[in-house]
VEXDREN-2710 file (C-alpha; in Angstrom, 1 decimal):
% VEXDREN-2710
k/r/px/py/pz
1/UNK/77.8/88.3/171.1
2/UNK/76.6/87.9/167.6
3/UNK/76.8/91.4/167.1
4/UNK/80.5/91.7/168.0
5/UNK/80.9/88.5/166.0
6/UNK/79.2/90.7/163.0
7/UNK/81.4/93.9/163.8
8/UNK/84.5/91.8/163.4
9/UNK/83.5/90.4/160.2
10/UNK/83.2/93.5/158.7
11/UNK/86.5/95.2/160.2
12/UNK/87.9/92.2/158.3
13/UNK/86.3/92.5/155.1
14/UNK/86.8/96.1/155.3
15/UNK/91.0/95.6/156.0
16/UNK/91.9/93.1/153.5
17/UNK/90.1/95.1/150.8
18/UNK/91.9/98.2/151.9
19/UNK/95.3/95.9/152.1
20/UNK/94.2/94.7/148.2
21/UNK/93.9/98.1/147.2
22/UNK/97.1/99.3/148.3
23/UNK/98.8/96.9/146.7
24/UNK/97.5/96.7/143.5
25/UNK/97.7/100.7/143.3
26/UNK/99.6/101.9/140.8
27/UNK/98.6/99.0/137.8
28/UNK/96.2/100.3/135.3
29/UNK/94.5/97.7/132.7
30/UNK/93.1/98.6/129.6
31/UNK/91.0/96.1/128.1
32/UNK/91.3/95.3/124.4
33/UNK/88.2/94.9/122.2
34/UNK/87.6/91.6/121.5
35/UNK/85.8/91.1/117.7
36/UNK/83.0/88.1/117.6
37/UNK/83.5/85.3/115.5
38/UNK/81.0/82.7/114.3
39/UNK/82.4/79.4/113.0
40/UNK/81.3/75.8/112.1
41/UNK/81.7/72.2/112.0
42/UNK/81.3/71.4/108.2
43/UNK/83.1/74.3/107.2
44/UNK/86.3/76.7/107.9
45/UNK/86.9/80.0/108.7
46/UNK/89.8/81.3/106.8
47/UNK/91.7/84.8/108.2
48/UNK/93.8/86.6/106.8
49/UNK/96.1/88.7/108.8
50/UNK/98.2/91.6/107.5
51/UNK/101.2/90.7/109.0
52/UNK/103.1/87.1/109.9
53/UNK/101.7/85.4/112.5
54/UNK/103.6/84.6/115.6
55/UNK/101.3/83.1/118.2
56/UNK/98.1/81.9/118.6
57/UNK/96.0/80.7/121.3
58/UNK/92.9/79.1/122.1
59/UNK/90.6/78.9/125.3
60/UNK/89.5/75.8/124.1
61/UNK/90.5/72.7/122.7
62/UNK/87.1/72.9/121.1
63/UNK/88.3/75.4/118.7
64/UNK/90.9/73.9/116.1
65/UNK/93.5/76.2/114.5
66/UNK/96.2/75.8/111.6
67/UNK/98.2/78.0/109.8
68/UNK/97.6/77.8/105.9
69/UNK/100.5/75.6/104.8
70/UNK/103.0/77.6/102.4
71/UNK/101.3/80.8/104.2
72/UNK/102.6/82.6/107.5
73/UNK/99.6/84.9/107.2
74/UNK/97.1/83.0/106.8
75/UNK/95.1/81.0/109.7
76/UNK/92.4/78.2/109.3
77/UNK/89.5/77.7/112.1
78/UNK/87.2/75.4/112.6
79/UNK/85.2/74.1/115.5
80/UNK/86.5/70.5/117.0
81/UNK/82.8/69.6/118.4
82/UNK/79.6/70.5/117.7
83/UNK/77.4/73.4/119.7
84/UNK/80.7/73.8/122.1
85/UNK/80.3/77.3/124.6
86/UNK/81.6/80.4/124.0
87/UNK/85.4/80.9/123.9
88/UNK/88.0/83.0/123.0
89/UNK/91.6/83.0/120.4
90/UNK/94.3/85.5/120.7
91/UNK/96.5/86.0/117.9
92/UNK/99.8/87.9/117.7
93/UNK/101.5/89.2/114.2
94/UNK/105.0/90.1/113.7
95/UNK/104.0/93.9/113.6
96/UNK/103.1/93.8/117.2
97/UNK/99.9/93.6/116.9
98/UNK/97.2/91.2/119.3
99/UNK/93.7/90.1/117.7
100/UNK/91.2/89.4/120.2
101/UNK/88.2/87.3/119.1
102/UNK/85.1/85.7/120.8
103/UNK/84.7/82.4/118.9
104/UNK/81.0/81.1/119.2
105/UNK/79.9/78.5/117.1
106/UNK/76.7/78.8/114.3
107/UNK/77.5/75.7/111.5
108/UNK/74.1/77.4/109.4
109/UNK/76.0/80.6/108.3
110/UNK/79.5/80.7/110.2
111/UNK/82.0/83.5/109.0
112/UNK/83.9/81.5/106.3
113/UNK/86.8/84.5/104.6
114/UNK/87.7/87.1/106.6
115/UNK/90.5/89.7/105.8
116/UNK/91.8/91.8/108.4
117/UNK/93.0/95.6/107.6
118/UNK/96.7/96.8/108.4
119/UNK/95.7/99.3/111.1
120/UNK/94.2/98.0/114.4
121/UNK/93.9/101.0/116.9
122/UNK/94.8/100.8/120.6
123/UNK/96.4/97.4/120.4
124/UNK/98.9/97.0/123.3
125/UNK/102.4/97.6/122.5
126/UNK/105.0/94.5/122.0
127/UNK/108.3/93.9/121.4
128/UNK/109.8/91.0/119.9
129/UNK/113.0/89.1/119.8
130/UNK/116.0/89.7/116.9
131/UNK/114.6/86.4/116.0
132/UNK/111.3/88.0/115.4
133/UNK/111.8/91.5/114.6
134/UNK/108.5/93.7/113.9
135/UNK/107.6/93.1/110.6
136/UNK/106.4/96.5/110.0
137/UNK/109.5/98.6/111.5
138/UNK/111.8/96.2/109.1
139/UNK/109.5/97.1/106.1
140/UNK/109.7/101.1/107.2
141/UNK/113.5/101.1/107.5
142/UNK/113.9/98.7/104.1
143/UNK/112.4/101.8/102.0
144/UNK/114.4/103.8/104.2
145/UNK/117.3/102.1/103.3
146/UNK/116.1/102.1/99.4
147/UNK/116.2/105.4/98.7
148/UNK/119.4/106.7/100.9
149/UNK/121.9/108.1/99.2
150/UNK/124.9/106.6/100.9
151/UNK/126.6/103.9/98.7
152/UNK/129.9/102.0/99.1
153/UNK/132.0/101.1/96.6
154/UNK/134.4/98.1/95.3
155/UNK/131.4/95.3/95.9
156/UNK/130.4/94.6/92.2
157/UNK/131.0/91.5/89.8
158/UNK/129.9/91.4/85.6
159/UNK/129.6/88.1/83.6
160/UNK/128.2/88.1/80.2
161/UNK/126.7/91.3/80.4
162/UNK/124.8/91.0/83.9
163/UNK/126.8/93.0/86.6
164/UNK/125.9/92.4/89.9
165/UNK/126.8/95.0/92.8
166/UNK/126.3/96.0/96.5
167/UNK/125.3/99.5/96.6
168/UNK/124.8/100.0/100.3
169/UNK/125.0/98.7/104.1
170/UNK/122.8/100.3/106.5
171/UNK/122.0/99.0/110.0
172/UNK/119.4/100.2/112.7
173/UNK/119.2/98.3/116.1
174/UNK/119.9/94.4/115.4
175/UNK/118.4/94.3/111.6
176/UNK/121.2/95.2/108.7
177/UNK/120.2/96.2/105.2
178/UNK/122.1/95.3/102.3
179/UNK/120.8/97.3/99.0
180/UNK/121.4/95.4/95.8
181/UNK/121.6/96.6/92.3
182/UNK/121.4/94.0/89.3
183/UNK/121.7/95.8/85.5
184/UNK/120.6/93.4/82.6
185/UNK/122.9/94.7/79.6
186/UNK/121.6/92.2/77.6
187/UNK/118.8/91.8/75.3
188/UNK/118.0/88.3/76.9
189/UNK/116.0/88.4/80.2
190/UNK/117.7/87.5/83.4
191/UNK/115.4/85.3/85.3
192/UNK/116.2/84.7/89.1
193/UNK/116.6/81.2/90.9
194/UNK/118.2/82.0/93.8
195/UNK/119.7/85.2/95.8
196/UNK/121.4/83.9/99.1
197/UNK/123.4/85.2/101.4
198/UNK/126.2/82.9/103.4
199/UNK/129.1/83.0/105.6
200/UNK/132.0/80.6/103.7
201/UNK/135.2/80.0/104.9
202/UNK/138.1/81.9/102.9
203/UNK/140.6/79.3/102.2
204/UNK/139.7/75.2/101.8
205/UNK/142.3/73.5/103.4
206/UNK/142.8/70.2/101.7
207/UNK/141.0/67.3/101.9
208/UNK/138.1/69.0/104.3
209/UNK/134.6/70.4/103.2
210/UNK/134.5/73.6/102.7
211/UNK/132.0/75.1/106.0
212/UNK/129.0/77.3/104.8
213/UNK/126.8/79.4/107.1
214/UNK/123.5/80.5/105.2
215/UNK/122.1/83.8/106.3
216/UNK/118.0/83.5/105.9
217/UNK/116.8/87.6/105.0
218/UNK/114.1/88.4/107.4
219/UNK/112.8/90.1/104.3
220/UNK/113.3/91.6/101.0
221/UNK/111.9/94.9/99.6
222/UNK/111.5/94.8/95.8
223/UNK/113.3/91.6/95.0
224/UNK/112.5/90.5/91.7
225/UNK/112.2/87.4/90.1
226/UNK/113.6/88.6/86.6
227/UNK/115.3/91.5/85.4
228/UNK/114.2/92.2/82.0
229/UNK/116.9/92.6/78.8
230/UNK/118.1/96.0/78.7
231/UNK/116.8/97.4/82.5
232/UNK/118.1/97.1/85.9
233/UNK/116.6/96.5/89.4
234/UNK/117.6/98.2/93.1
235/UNK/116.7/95.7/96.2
236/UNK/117.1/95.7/100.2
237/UNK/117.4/92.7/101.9
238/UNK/116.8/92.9/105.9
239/UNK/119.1/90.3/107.4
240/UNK/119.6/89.6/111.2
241/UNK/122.8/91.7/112.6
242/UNK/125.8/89.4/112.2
243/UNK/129.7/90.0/112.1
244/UNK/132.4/87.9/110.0
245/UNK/134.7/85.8/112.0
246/UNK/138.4/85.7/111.0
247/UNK/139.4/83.6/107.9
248/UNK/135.8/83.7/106.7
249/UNK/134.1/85.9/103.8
250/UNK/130.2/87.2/102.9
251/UNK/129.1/85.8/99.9
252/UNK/126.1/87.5/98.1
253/UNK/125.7/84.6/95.7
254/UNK/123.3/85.2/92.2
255/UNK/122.1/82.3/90.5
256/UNK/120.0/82.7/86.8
257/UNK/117.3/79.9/86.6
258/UNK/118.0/77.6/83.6
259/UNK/121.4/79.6/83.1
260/UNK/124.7/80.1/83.7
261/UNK/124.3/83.9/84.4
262/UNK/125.6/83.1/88.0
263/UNK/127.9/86.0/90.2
264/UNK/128.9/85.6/93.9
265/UNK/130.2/88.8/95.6
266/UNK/132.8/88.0/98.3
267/UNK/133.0/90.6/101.1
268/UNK/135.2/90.7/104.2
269/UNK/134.4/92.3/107.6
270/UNK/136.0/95.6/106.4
271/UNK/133.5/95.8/103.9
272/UNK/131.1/96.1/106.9
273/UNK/132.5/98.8/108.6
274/UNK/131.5/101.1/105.8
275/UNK/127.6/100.6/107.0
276/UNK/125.3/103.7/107.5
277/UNK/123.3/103.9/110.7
278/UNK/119.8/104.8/109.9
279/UNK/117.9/107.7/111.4
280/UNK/115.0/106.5/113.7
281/UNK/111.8/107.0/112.3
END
């Protein structure tokens, strides 16, 4: 009797392993290297990634973790309790890349800067939100966008020798890029306080505040902060893809720090319709 008991323990085994198998056919896993790091009580660890940081998480509440304040890049560790076990952190950037470290904790000599390089092989591929574009495919299509030759015309403005002018729309998937050009005429430098880009109603009816909608850039490609007398500068800005309602105008609005150097470039929806699709890369 025990013997049958034993045969029908192992028929058992033997099926729902077989029954396991078959369904999990088919899914592959690749395991991603994890790096070790080594960090304190007394002191912090301080990473810095190549790319924005979107996520990060921790297998243990032993393990404290801040971004750098001002800094996107930039990630602060430090252990919450002293001689806690082994654990791990997973940390996503913005140019789909995951970091996988083993956090242990040594407060004699932890790791205290660390700089990670721009090119991590065989991390697992990611895709991100419009609100959270990859970083790196924005920065590839910005240059892209820099040196095409396509320009449109009619989108310019000149005050006091400072003309400010839109030289190009380009789009590709849900990112636009606007190309600026700036020429100083001027012997005085221009220096920049603000470039913005908002959505403003075309006509203020009386009596009622005039509605703005800002546009934030999800980045810029050689903005500058002054354009010297005499010399000109070429910029993209990466925006999220938006359209222009009815009754309402772009403004691409210019301001000079401690001057009065300002231009605003109005554009309607037409304007938009001139945009070049870029190539994909």
């Amino acid at each position: 009797m025990k013997k049958i008991n034993v045969l029908l323990v192992a028929l058992l085994w033997m099926f729902s392993n077989g029954a396991f198998a078959q369904q999990t056919e088919g899914n592959y896993f690749e395991e991603v290297a994890s790096d070790s790091l080594f960090i304190g009580y007394s002191k912090t660890t301080t990473i810095v990634f190549p790319y924005t940081i979107k996520t990060v998480d921790r297998g243990s509440q032993d393990v404290l973790v801040q971004k750098a304040k001002g800094l996107e890049n930039v990630l602060h560790i430090k252990a919450a309790q002293q001689g806690f076990i082994s654990t791990n952190l997973t940390v996503i950037t913005s140019d789909a890349k995951l970091y996988s470290f083993v956090v242990n904790y040594d407060d004699e000599s932890p790791q205290l800067n660390l700089s990670l390089h721009t090119t991590k092989a065989e991390s697992p591929e990611m895709y991100f939100t419009a609100e959270g574009a990859n970083e790196e495919e924005v920065e590839k299509y910005s240059k892209v966008a820099f040196y095409n030759g396509n320009k449109i015309s009619g989108a310019k403005k000149k005050k006091d020798q400072i003309k400010f002018q839109l030289t190009g729309i380009f789009i590709r998937d849900d990112v636009l890029y606007y190309r600026t050009r700036v020429l100083n005429d001027s012997k005085i430098n221009y220096d920049i306080d603000q470039l913005r880009f908002f959505i403003r109603d075309s006509k203020k009816v009386k009596r009622t505040a005039s509605q703005e909608l800002e546009i934030v850039p999800i980045m810029s490609y050689n903005k500058p902060t002054a354009i010297k007398g005499e010399s000109e500068n070429t910029a993209v800005f990466a925006l999220p893809k938006f359209t222009i309602p009815d009754k309402k105008h772009l403004v691409i609005q210019l301001i000079e720090k401690n001057g009065g150097r300002h231009l605003e470039l109005r554009l309607k929806n037409k304007k938009l319709l001139q945009l070049t699709v870029l190539p994909k890369l």
